[in-house]
C-alpha positions as CSV (number, residue, x, y, z in Angstrom):
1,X,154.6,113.1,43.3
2,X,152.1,116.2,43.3
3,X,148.3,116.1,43.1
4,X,148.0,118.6,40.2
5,X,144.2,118.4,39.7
6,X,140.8,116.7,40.9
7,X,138.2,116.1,38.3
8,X,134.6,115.7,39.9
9,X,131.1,115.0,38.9
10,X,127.9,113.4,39.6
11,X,126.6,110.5,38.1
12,X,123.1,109.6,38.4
13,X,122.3,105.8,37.4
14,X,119.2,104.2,37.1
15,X,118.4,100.4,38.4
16,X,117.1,97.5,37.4
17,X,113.5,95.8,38.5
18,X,112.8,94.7,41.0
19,X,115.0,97.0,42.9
20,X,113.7,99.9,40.6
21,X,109.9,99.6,42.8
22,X,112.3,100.8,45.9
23,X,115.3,102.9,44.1
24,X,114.4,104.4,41.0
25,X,118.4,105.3,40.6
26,X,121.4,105.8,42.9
27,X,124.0,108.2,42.5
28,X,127.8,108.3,42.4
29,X,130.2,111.2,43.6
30,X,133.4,110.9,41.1
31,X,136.5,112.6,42.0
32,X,139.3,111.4,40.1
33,X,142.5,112.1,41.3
34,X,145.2,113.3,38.9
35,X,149.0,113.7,39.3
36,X,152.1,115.3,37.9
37,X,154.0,111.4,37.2
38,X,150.3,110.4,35.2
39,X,149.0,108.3,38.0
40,X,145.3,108.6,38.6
41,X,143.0,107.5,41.5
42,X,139.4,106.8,41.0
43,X,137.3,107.6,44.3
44,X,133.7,107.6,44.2
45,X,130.7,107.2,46.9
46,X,127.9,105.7,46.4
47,X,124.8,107.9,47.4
48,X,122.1,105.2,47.7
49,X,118.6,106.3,46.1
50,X,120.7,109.3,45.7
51,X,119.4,112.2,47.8
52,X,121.8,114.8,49.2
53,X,124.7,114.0,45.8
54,X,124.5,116.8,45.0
55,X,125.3,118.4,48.7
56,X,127.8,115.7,48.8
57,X,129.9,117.4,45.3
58,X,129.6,120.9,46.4
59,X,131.4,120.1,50.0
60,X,133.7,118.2,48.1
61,X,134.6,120.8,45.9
62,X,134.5,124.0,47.9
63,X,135.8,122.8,51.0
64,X,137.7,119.5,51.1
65,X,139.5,119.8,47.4
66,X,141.2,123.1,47.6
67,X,143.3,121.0,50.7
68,X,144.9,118.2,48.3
69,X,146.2,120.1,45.5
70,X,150.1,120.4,45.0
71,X,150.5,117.3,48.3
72,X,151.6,114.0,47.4
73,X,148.9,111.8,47.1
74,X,150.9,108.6,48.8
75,X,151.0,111.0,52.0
76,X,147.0,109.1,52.9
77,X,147.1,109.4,56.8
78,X,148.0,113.1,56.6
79,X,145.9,113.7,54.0
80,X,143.0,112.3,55.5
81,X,143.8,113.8,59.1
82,X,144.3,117.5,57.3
83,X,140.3,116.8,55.6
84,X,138.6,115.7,58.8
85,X,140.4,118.8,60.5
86,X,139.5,120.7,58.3
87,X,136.4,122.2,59.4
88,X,136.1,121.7,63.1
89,X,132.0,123.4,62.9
90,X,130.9,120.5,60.4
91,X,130.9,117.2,61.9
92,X,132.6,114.3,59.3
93,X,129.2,112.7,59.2
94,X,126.4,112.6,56.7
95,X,127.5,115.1,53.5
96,X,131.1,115.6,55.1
97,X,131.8,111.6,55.5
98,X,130.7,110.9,52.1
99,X,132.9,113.7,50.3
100,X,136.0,112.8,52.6
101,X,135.4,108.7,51.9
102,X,135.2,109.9,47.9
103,X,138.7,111.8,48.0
104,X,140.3,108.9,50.4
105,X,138.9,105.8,48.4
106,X,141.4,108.0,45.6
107,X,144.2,108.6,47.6
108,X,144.8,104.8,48.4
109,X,143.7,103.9,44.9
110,X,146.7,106.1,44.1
111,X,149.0,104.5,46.9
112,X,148.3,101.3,45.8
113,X,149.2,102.2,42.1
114,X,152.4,103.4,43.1
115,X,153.2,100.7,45.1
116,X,151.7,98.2,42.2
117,X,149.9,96.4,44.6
118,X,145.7,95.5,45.3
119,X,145.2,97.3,48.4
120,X,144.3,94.6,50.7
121,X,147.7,93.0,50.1
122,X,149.5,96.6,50.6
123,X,147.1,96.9,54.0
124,X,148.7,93.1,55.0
125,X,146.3,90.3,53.5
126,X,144.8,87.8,55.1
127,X,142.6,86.5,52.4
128,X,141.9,86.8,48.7
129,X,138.6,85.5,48.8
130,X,135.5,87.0,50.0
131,X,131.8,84.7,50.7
132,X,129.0,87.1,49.5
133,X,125.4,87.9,50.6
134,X,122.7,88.4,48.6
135,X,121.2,91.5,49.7
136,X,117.5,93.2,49.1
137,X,113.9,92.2,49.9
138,X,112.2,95.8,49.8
139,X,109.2,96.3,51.4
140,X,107.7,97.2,47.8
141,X,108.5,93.9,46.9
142,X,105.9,91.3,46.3
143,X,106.2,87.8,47.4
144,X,107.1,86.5,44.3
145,X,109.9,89.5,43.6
146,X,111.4,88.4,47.6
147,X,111.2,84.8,45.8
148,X,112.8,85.3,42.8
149,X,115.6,87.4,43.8
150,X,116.5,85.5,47.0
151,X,116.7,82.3,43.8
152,X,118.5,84.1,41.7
153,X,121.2,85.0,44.7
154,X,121.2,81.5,45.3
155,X,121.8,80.5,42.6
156,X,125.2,82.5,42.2
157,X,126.1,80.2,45.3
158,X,125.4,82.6,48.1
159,X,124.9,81.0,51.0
160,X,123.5,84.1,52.9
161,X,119.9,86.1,51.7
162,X,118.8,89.3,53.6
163,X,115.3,90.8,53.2
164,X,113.5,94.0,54.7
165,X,111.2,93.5,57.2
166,X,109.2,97.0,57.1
167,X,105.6,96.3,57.2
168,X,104.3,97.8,60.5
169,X,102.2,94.4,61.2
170,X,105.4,92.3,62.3
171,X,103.2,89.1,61.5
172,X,102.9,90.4,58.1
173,X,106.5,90.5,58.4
174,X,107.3,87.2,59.5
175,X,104.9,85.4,56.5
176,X,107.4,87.0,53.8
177,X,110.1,86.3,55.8
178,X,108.8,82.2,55.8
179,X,108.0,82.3,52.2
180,X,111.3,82.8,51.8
181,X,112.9,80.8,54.4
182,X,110.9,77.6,52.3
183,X,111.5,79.1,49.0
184,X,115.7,78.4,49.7
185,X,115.7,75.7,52.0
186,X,118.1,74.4,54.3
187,X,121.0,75.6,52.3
188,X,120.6,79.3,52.5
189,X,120.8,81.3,55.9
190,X,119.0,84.7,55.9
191,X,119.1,87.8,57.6
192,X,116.6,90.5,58.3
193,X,116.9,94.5,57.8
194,X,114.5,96.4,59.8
195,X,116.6,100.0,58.4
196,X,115.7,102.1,61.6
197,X,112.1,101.9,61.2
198,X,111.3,101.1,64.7
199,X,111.3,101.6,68.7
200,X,112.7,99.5,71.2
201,X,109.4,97.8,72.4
202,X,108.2,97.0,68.3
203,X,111.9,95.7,67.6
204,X,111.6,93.0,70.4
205,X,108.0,91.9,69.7
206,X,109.1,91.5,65.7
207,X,112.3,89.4,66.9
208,X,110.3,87.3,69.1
209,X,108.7,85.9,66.2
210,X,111.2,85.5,63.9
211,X,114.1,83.5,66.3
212,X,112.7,80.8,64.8
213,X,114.3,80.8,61.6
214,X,117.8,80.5,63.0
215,X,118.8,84.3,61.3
216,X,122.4,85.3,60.8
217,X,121.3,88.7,62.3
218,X,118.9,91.5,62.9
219,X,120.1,94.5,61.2
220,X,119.9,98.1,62.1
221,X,116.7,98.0,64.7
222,X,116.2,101.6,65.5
223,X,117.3,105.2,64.5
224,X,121.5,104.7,64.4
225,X,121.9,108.1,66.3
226,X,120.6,106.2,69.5
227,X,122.9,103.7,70.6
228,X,121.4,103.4,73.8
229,X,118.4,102.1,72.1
230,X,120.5,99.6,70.1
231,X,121.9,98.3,73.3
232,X,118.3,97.6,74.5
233,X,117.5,95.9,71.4
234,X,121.0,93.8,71.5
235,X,120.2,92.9,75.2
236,X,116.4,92.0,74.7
237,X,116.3,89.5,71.9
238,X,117.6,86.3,71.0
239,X,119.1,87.4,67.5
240,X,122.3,88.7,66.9
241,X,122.6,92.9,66.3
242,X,124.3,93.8,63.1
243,X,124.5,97.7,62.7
244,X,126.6,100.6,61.7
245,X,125.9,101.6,57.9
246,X,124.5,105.0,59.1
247,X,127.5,105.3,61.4
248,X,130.8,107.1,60.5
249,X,133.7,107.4,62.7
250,X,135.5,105.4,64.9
251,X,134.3,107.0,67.8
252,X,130.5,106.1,67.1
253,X,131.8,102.1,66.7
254,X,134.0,102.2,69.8
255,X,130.8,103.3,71.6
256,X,128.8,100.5,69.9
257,X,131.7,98.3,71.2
258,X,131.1,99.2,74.7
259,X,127.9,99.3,75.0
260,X,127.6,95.7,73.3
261,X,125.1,96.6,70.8
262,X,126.2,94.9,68.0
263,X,127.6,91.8,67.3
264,X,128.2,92.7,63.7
265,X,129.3,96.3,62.6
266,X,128.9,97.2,59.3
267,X,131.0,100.6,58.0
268,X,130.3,101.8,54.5
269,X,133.5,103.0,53.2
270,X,131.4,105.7,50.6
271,X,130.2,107.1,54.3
272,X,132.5,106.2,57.2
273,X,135.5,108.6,56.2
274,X,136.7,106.5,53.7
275,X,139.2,103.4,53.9
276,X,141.3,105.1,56.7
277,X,138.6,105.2,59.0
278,X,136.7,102.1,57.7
279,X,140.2,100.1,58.4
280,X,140.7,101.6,61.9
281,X,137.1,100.5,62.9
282,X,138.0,96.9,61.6
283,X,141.1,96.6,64.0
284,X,138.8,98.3,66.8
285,X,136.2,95.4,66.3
286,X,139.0,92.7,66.3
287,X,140.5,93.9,69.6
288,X,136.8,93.1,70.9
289,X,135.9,90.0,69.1
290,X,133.1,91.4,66.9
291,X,133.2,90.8,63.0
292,X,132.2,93.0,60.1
293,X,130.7,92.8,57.2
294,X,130.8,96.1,55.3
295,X,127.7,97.6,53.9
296,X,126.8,97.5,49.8
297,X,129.9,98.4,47.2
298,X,131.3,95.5,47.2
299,X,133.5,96.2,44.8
300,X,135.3,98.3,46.7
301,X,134.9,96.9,50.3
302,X,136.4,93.5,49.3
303,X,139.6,95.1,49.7
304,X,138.7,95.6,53.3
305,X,137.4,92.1,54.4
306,X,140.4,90.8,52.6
307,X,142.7,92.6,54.8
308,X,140.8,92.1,58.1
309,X,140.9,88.4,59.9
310,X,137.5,89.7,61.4
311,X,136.2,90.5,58.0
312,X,132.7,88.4,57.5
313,X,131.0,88.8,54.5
314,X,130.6,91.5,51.6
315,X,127.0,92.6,50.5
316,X,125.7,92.0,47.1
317,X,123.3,94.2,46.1
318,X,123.2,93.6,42.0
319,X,122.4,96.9,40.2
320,X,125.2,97.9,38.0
321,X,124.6,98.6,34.7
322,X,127.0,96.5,32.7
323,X,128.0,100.2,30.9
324,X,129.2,101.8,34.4
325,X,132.4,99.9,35.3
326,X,134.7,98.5,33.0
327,X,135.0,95.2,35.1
328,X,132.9,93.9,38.0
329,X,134.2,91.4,39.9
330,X,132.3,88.3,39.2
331,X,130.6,86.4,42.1
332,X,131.8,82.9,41.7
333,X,130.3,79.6,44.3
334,X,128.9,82.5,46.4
335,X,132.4,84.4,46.9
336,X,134.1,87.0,45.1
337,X,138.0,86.7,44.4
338,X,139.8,90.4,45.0
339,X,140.9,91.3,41.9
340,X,145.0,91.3,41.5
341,X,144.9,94.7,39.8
342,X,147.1,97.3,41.8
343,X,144.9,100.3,43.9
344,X,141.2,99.2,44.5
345,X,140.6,97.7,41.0
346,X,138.1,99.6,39.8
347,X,137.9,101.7,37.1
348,X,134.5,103.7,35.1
349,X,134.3,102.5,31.8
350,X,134.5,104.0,28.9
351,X,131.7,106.6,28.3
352,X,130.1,106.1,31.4
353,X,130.5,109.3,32.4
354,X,129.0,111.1,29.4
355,X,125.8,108.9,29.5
356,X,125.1,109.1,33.3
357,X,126.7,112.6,34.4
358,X,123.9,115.1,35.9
């Protein structure tokens, strides 16, 4: 089996209120892998809020696409090892991650095709069912938009809500977080997002008021390129560290490992070097005794938790158009079960790419 061509675009999709006041559209790097026997692998990364897609297409084409043609797609290891090799003066972070995780998401979508198997299964399943968080709580939101949407979550039977805490006042922070704390009640856990926004000193002030409210976590404190900072943070305050969305190799978790920064790491498999690298982190975190809970696409990360025994929970962020995907998987008593299909599951639907292509 030969790789014979690799069909790329852009696809710029708008999203839905309330997440619209935050987001006005994300976009989607599409490279869909074609081979001699007819199979075809779908890999795309999400680029949330979008800026830098188009960066992200023109890497992907110019320098990592020219390496796959004429090799056998099942080849994924090699494949992947002779992309992240392949230019030793850009780092495989930022622009690079996201166009390798594209092309590697469609190698494996590919392997498991051939193989006629859902990849989690191929990669050695340990379950087929995922819980899900709702996931969102912008700072643009108002009080009654954090309300509504943590409902709505709940309502699917997620047990889990996270919200943004961004306003610089952390008391202003800690009323919207309450609001929705007795908006859900008992039966809903939350966690809090603070997205980098702050230093060391603000992030343990604005914990010290919230470790009240029994949160799952405190995610991503300060910038991700300072891990030394996240340690602080991990070390100061009573809540446990989730991080790692804005992190992309293995070698920038094992650190997080070490230094003990993190109690929850969460790789995004559209920016952490695809599924190879996003699996290899998993069974680093294992061998430590930390869990992870991938960040957004669920639809493509369940494959992931379902092949990791550390795997946590999935994050549900709902903004697809109904129009983009021919199937979502459906969130069901707060979980999501992998779909059986063979590869990831996932396939654009019909037309999609005509009405949202740049």
């Amino acid at each position: 089996m030969k790789i014979v061509s690799i069909d790329t675009c852009l696809l710029t999709v708008p999203t839905p209120k309330p997440i619209s006041l935050e987001f006005a559209h994300h976009k989607l790097v599409v490279a869909e892998i074609v081979t001699d026997e007819g199979l075809r692998g779908l890999g795309y990364s999400l680029v949330f809020g979008g800026g830098g897609g188009e960066s992200v297409l023109t890497y992907l084409d110019t320098r990592l696409k020219p390496l796959l043609l004429n090799e056998d797609p099942r080849n994924v290891e090699r494949l992947w090892e002779k992309m992240y090799r392949g230019d030793r003066g850009v780092r495989r972070v930022g622009i690079a991650g996201m166009a390798i995780s594209a092309l590697d998401i469609g190698l494996w979508d590919i392997a498991g095709k051939a193989a006629g198997q859902p990849l989690y299964r191929l990669w050695g399943a340990v379950t087929d069912r995922i819980e899900a968080y709702g996931s969102g709580g912008w700072g643009r939101y108002t009080e009654q938009d954090l309300i509504q949407e943590a409902e709505k979550y709940a309502a699917l039977g997620c047990r889990y809500y996270k919200m943004k805490i961004h306003h610089p006042d952390p008391k202003v922070n800690r009323a919207r977080v309450e609001a929705v704390r007795k908006a859900l009640g008992s039966g809903v856990r939350m966690m809090v997002d603070a997205n980098q926004k702050y230093d060391v000193e603000t992030n343990i002030r604005q914990a010290a008021l919230l470790e009240d409210f029994d949160l799952v976590w405190y995610e991503e404190p300060v910038l991700a390129d300072d891990l030394a900072a996240c340690e602080e943070v991990a070390r100061s305050i009573d809540i446990p560290v989730a991080t790692g969305e804005n992190n992309y190799t293995r070698y920038e978790f094992r650190d997080l490992i070490e230094r003990k920064a993190a109690r929850y790491l969460m790789p995004d498999v559209c920016r952490a070097n695809g599924y190879s690298e996003t699996l290899k982190i998993g069974h680093l975190a294992a061998a430590h005794g930390v869990a992870v809970s991938p960040h957004v696409v669920h639809e493509l990360s369940l494959q992931v938790c379902g092949a990791l025994s550390n795997g946590f929970l999935v994050e549900l962020i709902d903004w697809t158009p109904p129009d983009l995907f021919e199937e979502m998987p459906p969130c069901k008593d707060g979980a999501f079960r992998i779909p059986d299909r063979p590869g990831h599951g996932m396939a654009l639907a019909k037309g999609a790419i005509q009405k949202y292509r740049t």
